[in-house]
N, CA, C and O atoms as CSV, one atom per row, in Angstrom:
chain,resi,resn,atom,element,x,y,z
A,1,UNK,N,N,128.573,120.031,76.221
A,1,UNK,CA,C,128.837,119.152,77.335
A,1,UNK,C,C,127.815,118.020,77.323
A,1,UNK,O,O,126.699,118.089,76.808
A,2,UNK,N,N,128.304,117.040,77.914
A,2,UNK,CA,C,127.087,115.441,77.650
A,2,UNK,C,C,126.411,115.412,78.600
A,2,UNK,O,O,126.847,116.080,79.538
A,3,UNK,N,N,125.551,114.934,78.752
A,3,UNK,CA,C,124.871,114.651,79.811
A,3,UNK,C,C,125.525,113.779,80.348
A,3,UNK,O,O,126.411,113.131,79.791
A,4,UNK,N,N,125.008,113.610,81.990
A,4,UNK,CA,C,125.868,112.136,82.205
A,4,UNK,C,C,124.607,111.869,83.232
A,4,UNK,O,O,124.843,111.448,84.364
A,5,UNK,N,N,123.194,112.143,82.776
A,5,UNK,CA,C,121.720,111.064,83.393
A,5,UNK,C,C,121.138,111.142,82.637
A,5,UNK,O,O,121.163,112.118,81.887
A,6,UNK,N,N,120.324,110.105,82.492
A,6,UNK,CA,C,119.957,109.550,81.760
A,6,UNK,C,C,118.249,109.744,82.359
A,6,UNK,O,O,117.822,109.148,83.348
A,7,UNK,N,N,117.244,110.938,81.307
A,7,UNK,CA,C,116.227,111.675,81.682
A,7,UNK,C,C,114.985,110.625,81.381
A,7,UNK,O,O,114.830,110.243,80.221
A,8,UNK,N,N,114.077,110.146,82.451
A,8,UNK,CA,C,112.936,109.373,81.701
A,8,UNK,C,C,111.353,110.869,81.861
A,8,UNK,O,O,110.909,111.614,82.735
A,9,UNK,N,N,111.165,110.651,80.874
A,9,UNK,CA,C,109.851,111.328,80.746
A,9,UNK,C,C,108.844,110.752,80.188
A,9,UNK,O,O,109.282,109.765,79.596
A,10,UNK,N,N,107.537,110.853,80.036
A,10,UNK,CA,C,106.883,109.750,79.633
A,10,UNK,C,C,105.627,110.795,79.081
A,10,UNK,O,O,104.628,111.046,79.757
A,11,UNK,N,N,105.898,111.354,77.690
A,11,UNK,CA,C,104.902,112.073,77.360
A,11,UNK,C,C,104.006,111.217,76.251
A,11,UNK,O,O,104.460,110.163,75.805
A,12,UNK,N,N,102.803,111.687,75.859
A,12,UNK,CA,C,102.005,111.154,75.190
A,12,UNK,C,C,102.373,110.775,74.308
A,12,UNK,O,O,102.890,111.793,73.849
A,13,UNK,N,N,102.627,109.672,73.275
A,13,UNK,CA,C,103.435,108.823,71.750
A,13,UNK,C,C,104.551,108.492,71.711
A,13,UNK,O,O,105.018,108.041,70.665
A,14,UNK,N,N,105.503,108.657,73.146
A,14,UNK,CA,C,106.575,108.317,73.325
A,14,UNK,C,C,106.492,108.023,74.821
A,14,UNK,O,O,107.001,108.710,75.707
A,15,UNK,N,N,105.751,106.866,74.984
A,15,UNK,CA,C,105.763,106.095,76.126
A,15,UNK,C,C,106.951,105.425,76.663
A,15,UNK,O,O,107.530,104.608,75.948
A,16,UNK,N,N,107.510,105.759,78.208
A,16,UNK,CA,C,108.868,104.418,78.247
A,16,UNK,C,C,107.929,102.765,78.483
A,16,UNK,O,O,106.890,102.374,79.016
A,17,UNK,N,N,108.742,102.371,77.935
A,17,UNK,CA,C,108.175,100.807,78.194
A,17,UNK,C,C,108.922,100.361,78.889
A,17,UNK,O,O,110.138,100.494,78.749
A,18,UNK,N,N,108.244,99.585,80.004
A,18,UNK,CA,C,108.727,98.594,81.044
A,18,UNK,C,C,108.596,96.981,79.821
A,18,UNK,O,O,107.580,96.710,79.181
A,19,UNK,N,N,109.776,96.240,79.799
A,19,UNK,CA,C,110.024,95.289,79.174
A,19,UNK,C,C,110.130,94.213,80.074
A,19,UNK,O,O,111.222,94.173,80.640
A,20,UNK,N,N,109.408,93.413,80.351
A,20,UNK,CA,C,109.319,91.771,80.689
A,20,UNK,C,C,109.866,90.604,79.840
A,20,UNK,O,O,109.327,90.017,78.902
A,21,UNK,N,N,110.866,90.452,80.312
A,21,UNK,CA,C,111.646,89.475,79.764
A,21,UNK,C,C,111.109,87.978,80.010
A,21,UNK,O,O,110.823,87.394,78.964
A,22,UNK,N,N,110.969,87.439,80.885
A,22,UNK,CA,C,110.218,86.169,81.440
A,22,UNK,C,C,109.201,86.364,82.290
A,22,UNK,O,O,108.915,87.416,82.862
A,23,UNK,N,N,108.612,85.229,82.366
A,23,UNK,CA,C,107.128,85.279,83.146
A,23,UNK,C,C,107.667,85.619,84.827
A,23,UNK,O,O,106.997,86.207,85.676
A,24,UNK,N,N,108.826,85.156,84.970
A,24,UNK,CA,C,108.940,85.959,86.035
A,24,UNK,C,C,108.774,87.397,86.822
A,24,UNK,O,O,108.340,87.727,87.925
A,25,UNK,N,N,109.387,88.137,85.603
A,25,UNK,CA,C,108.869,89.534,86.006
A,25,UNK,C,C,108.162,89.793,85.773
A,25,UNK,O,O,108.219,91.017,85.884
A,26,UNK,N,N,106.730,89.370,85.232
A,26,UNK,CA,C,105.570,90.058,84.743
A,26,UNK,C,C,105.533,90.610,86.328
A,26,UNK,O,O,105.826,91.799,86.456
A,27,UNK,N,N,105.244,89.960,87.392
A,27,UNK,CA,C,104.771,90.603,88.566
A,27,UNK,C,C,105.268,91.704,88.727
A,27,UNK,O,O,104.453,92.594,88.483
A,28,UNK,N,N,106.743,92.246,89.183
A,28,UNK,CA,C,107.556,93.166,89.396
A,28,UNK,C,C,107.065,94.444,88.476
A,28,UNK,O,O,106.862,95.612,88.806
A,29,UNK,N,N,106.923,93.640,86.916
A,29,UNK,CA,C,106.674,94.622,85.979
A,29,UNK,C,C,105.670,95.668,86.184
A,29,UNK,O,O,105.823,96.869,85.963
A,30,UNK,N,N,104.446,94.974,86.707
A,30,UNK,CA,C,103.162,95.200,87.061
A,30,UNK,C,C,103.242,96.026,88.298
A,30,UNK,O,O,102.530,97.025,88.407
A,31,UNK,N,N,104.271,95.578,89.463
A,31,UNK,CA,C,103.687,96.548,90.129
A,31,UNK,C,C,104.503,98.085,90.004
A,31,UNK,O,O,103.954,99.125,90.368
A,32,UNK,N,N,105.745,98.047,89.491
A,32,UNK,CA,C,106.525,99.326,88.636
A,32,UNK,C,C,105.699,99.929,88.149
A,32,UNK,O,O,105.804,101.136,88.370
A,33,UNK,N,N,104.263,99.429,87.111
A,33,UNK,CA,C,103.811,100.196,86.133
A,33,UNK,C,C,102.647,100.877,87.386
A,33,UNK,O,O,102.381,102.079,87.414
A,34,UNK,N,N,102.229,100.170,88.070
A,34,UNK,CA,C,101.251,100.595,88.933
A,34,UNK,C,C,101.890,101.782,90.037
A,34,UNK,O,O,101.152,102.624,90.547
A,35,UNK,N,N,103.082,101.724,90.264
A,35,UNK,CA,C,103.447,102.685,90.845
A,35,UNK,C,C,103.948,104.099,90.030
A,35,UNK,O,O,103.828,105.236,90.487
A,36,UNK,N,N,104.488,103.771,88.823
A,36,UNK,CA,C,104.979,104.757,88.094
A,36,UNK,C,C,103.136,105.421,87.310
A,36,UNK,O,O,103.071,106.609,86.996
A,37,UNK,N,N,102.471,104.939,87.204
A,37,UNK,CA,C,101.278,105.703,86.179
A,37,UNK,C,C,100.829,106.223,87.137
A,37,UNK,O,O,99.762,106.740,86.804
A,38,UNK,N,N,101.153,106.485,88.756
A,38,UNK,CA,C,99.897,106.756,89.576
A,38,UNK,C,C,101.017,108.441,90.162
A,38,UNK,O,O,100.735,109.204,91.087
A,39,UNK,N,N,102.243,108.519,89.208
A,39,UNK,CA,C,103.003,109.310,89.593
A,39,UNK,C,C,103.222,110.575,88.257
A,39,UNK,O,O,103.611,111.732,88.411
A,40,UNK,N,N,102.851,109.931,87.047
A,40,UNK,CA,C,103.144,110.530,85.822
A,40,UNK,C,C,101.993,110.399,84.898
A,40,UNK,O,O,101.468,109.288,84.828
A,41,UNK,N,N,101.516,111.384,84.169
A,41,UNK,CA,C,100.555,112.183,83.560
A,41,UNK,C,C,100.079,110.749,82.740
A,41,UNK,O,O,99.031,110.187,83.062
A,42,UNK,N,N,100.704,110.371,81.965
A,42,UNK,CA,C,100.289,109.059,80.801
A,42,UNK,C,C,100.654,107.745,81.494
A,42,UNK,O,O,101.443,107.811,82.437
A,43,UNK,N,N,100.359,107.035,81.273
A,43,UNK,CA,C,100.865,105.543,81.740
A,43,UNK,C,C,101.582,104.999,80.717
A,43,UNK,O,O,101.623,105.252,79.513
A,44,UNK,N,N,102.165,104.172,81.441
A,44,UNK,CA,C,103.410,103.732,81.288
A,44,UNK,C,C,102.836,102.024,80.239
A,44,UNK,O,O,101.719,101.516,80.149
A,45,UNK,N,N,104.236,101.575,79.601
A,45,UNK,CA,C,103.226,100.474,78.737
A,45,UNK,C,C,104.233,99.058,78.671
A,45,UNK,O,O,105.425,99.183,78.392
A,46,UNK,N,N,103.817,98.132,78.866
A,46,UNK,CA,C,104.609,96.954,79.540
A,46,UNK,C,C,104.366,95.815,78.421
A,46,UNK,O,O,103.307,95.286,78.083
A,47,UNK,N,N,105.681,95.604,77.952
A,47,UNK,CA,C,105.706,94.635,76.690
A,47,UNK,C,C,106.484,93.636,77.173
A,47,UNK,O,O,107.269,93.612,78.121
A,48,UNK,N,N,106.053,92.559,76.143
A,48,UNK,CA,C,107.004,90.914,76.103
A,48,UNK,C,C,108.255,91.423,75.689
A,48,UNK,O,O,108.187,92.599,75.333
A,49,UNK,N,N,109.625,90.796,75.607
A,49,UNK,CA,C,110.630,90.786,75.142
A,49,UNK,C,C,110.508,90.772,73.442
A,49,UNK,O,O,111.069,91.516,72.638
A,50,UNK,N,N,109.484,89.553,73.178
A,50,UNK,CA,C,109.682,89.356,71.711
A,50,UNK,C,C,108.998,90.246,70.757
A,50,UNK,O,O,108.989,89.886,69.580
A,51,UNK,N,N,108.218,91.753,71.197
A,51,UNK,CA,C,107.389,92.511,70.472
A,51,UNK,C,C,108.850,93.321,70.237
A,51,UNK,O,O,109.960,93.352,70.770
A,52,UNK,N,N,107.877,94.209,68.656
A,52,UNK,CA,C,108.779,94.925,68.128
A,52,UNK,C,C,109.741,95.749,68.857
A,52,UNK,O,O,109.570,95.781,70.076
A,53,UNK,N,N,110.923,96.564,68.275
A,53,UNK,CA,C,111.451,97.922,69.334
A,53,UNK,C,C,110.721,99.141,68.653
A,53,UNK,O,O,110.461,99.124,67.450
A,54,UNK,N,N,110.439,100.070,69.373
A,54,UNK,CA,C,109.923,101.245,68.145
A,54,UNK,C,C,110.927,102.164,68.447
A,54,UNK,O,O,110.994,103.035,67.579
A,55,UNK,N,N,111.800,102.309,69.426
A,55,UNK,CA,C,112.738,103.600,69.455
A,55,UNK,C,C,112.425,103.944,71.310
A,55,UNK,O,O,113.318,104.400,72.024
A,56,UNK,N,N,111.197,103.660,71.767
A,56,UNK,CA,C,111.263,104.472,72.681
A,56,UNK,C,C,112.024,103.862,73.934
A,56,UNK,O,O,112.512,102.736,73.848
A,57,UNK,N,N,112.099,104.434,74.824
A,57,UNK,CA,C,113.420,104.524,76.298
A,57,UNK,C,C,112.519,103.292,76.787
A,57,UNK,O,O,111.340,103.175,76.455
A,58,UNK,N,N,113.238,102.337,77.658
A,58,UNK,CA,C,112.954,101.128,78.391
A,58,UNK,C,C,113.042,100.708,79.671
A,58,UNK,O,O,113.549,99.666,79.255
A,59,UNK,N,N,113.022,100.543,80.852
A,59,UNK,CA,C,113.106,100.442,82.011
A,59,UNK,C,C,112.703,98.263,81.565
A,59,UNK,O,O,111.604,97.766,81.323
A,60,UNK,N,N,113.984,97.598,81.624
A,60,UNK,CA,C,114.217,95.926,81.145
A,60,UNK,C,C,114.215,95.385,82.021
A,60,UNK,O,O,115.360,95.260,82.456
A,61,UNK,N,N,113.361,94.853,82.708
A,61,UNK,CA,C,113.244,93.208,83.683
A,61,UNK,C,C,113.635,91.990,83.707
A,61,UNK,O,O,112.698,91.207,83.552
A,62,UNK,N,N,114.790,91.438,83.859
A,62,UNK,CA,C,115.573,90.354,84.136
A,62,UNK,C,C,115.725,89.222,84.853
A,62,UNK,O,O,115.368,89.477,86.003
A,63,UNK,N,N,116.106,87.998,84.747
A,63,UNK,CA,C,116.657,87.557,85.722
A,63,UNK,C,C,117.611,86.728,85.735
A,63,UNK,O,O,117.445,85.696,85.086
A,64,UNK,N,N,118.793,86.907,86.414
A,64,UNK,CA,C,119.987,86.528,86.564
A,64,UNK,C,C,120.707,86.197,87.859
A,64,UNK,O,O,120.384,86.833,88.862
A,65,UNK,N,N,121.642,85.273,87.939
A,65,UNK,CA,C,122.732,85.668,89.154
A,65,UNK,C,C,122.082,85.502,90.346
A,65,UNK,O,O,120.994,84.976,90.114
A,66,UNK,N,N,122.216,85.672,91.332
A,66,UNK,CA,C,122.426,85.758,92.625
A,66,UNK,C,C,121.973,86.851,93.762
A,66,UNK,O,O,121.805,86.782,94.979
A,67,UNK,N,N,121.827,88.148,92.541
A,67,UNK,CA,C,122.040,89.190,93.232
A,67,UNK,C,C,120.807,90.337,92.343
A,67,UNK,O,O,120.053,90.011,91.426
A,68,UNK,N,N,120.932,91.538,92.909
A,68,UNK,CA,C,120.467,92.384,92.032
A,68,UNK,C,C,121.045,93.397,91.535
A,68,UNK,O,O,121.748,94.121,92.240
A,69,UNK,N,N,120.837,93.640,90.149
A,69,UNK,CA,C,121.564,94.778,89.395
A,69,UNK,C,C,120.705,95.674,89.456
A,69,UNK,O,O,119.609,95.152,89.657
A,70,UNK,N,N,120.618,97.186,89.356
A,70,UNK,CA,C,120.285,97.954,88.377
A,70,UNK,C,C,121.310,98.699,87.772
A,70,UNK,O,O,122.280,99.268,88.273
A,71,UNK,N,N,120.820,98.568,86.279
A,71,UNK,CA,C,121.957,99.556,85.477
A,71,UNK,C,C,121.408,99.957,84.598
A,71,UNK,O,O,120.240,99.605,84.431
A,72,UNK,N,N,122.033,100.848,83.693
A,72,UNK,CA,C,121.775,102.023,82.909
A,72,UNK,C,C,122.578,101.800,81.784
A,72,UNK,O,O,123.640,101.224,82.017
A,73,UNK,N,N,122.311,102.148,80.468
A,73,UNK,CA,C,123.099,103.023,78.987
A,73,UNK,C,C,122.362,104.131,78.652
A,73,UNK,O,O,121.502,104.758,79.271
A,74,UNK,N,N,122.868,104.266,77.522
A,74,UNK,CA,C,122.239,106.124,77.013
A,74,UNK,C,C,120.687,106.123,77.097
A,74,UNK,O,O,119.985,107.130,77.000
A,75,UNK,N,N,120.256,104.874,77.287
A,75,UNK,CA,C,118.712,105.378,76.851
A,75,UNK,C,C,117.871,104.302,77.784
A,75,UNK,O,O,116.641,104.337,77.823
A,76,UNK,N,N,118.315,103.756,78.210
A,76,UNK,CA,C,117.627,102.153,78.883
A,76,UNK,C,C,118.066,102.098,80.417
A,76,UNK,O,O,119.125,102.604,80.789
A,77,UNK,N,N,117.340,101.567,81.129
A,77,UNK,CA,C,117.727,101.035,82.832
A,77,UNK,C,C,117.016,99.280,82.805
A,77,UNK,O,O,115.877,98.863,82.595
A,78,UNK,N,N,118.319,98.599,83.125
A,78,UNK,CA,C,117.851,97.191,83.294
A,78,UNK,C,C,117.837,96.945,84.740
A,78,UNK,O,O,118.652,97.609,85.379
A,79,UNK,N,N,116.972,96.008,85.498
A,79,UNK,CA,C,116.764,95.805,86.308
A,79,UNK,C,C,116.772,93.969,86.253
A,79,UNK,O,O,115.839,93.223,85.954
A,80,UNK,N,N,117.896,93.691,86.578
A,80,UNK,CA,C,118.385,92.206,86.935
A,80,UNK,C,C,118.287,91.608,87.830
A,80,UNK,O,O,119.159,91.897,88.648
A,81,UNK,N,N,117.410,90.603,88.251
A,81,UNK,CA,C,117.487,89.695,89.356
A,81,UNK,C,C,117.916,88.022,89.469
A,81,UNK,O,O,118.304,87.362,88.505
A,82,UNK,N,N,117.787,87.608,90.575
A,82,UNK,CA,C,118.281,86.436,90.582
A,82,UNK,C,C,116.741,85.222,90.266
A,82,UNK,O,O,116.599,84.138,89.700
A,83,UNK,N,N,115.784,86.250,91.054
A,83,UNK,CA,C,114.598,84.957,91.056
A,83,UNK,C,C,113.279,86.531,91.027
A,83,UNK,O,O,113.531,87.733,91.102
A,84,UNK,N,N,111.983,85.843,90.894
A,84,UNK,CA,C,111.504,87.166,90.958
A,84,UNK,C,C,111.194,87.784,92.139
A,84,UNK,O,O,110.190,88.484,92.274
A,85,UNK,N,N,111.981,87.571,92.991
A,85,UNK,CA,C,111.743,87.720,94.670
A,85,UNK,C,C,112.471,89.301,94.425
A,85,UNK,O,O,111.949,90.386,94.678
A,86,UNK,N,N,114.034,89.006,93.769
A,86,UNK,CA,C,115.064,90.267,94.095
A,86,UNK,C,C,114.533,91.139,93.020
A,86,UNK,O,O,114.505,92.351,93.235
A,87,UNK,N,N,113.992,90.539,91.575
A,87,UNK,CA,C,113.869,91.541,90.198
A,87,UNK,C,C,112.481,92.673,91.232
A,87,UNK,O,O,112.273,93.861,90.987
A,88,UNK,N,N,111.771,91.868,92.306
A,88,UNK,CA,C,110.890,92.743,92.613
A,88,UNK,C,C,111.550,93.938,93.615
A,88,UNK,O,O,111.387,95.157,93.584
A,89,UNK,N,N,112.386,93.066,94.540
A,89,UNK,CA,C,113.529,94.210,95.340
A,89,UNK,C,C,114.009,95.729,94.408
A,89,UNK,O,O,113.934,96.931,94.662
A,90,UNK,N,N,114.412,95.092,93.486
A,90,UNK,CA,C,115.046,95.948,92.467
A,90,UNK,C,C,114.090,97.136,91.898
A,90,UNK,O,O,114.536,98.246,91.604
A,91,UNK,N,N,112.747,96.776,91.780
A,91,UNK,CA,C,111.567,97.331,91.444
A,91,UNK,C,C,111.684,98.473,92.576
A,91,UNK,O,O,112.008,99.627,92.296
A,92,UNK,N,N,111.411,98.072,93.776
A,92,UNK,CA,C,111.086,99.007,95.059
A,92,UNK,C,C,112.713,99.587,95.007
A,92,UNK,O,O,112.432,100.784,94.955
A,93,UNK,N,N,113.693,99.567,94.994
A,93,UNK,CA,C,115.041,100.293,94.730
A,93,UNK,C,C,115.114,101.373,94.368
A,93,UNK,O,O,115.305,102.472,94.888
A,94,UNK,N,N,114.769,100.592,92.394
A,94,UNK,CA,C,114.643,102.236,91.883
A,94,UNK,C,C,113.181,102.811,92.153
A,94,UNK,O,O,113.537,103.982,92.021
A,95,UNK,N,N,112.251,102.885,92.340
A,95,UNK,CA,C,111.171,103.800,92.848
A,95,UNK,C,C,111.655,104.228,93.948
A,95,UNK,O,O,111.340,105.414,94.042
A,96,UNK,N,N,112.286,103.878,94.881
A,96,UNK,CA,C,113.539,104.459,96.157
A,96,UNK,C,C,113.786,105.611,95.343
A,96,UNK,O,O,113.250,106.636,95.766
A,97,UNK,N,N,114.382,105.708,94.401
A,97,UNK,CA,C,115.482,106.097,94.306
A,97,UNK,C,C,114.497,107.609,93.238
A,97,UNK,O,O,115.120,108.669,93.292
A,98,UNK,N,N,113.486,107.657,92.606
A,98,UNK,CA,C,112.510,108.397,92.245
A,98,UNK,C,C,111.264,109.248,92.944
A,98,UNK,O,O,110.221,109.836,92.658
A,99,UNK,N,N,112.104,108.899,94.043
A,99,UNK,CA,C,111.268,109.274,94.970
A,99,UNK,C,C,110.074,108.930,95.954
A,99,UNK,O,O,109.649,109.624,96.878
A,100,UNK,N,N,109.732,107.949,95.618
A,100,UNK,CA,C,109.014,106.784,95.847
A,100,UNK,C,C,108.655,107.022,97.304
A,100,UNK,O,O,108.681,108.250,97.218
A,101,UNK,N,N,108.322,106.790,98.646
A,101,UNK,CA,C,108.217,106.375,99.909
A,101,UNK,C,C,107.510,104.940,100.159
A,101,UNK,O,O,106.524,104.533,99.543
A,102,UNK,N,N,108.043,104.414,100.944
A,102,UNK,CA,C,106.585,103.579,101.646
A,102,UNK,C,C,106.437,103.696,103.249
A,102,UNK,O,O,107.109,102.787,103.736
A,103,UNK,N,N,105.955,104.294,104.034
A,103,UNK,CA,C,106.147,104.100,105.342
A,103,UNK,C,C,105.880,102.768,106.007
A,103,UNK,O,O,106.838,102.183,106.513
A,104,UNK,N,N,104.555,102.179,106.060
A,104,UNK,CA,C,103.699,101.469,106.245
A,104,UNK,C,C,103.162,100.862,105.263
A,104,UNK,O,O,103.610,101.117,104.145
A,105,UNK,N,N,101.978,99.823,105.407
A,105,UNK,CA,C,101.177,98.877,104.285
A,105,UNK,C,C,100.778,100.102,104.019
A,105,UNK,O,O,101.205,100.362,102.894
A,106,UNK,N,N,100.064,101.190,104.534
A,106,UNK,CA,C,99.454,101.664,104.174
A,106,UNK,C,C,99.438,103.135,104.409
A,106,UNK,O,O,98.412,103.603,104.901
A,107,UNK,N,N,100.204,103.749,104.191
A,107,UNK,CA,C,101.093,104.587,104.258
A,107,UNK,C,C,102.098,104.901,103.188
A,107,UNK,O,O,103.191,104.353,103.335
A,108,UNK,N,N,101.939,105.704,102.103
A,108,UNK,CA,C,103.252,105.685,101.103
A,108,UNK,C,C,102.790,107.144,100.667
A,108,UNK,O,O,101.689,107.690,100.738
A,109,UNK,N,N,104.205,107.649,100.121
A,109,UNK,CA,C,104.151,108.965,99.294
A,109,UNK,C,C,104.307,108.682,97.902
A,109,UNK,O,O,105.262,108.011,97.510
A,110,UNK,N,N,103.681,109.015,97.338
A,110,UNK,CA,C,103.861,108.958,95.519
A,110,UNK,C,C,103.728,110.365,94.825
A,110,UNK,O,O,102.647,110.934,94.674
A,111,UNK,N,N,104.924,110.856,94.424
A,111,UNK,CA,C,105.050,112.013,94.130
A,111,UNK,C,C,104.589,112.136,92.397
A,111,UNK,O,O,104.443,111.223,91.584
A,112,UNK,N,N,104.449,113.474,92.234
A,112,UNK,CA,C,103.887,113.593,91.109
A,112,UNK,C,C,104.825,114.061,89.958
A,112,UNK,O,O,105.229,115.223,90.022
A,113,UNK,N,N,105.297,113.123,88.695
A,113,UNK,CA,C,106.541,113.416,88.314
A,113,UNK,C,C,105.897,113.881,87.121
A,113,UNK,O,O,104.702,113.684,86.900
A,114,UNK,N,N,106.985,114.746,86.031
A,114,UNK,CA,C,107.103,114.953,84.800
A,114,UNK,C,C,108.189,114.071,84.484
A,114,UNK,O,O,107.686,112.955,84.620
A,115,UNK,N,N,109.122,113.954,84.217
A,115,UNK,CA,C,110.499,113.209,84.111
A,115,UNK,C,C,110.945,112.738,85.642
A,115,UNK,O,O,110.495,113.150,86.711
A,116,UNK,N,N,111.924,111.792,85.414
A,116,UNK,CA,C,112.920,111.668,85.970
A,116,UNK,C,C,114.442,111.383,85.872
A,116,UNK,O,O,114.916,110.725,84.946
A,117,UNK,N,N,114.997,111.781,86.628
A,117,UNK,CA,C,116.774,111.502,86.157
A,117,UNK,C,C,117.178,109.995,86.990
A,117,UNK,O,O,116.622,109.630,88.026
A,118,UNK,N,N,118.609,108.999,86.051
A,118,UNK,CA,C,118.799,108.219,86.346
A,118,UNK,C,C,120.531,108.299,86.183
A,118,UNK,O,O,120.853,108.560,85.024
A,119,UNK,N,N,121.496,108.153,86.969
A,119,UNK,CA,C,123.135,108.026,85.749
A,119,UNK,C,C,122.941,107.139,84.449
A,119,UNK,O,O,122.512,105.988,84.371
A,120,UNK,N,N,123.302,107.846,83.625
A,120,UNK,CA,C,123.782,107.486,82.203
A,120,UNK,C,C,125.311,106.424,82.731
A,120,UNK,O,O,126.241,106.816,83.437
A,121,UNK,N,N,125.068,104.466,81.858
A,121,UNK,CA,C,126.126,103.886,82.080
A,121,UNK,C,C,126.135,103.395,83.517
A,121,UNK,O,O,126.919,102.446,83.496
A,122,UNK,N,N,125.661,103.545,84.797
A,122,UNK,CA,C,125.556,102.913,85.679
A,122,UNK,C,C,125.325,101.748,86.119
A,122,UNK,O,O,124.122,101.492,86.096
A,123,UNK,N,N,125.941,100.965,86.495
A,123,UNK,CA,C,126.234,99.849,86.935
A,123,UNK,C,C,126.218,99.251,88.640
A,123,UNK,O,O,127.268,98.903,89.179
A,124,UNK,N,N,125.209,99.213,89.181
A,124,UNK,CA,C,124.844,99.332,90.760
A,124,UNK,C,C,124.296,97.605,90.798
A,124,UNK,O,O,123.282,97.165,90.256
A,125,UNK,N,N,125.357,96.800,91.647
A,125,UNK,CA,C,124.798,95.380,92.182
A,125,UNK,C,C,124.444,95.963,93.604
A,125,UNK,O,O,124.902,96.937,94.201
A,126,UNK,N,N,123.544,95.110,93.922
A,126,UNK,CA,C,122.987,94.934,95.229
A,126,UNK,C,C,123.495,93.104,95.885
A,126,UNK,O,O,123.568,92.179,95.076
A,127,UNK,N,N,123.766,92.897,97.298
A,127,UNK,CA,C,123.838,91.886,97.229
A,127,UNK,C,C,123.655,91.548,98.851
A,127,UNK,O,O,124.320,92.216,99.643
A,128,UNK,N,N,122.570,90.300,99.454
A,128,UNK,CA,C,122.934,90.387,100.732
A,128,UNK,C,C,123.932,90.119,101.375
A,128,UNK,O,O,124.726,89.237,101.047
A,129,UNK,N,N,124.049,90.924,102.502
A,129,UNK,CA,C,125.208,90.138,103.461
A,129,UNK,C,C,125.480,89.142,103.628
A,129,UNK,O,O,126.551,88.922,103.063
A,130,UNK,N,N,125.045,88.160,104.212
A,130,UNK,CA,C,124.208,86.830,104.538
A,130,UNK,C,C,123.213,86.573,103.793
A,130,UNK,O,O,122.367,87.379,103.405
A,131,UNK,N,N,123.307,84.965,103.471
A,131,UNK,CA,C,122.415,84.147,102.994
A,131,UNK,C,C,121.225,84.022,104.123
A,131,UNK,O,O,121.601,83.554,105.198
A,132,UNK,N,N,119.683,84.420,104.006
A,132,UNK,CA,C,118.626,84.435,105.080
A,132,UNK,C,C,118.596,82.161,104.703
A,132,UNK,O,O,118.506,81.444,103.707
A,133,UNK,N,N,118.735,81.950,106.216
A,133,UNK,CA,C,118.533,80.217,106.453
A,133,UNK,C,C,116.927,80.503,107.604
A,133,UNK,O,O,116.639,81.132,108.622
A,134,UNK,N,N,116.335,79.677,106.721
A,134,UNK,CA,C,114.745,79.256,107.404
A,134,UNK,C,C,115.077,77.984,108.551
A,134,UNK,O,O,114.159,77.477,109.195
């Protein structure tokens, strides 16, 4: 039978890499990695787009569109935004979604992971209701 999630674990020589596509997400990237190493045994390792692939699983920083994606294939979760305002939304989403908390500034739960599960192939836009007018 197949799996149908898609497992991140992050053991020692097979690091997932958070991938920064533009200087935009470096921020987002940064604070993903800061939330994910303070949850899982090894830290996590955050590359340019244009460095080699070596094989290992990716959590991809984007930006696109209007809106925010996160999605999934067999081995990867991209995280698509419109500007780096939403790619950072998208950031706090999936850590939502890993368990993550934030109550307060100062106030948050950060649980202590070995792996985590994601759907394999998932395809999740986010989008506001309304346009926010200043």
């Amino acid at each position: 039978m197949a799996q149908n999630s898609l497992n991140l674990a992050n053991p020692k020589g097979q690091e997932v890499i958070i991938l920064s596509t533009t200087d935009g997400t470096k921020n987002a990237a940064t604070i993903l990695k800061t939330y994910l190493d303070q949850a899982f045994e090894y830290p996590f390792l955050i590359q340019i787009e244009n460095k080699k692939n070596n094989g290992n699983a990716k959590i991809i920083l984007k930006i696109e569109e209007n809106t925010f994606v996160i999605k999934s294939d067999e081995k990867n979760i991209e995280l698509i935004g419109s500007d780096e305002k939403t790619v950072r939304y998208a950031v706090y989403t999936l850590l939502e979604t890993f368990g993550f908390r934030k109550y307060t500034a100062k106030d948050n739960f950060i649980p202590n992971l070995k792996q985590v599960a994601f759907p394999k192939n998932s395809n999740q836009t986010y989008k506001p209701f309304f346009e926010y007018r200043a």
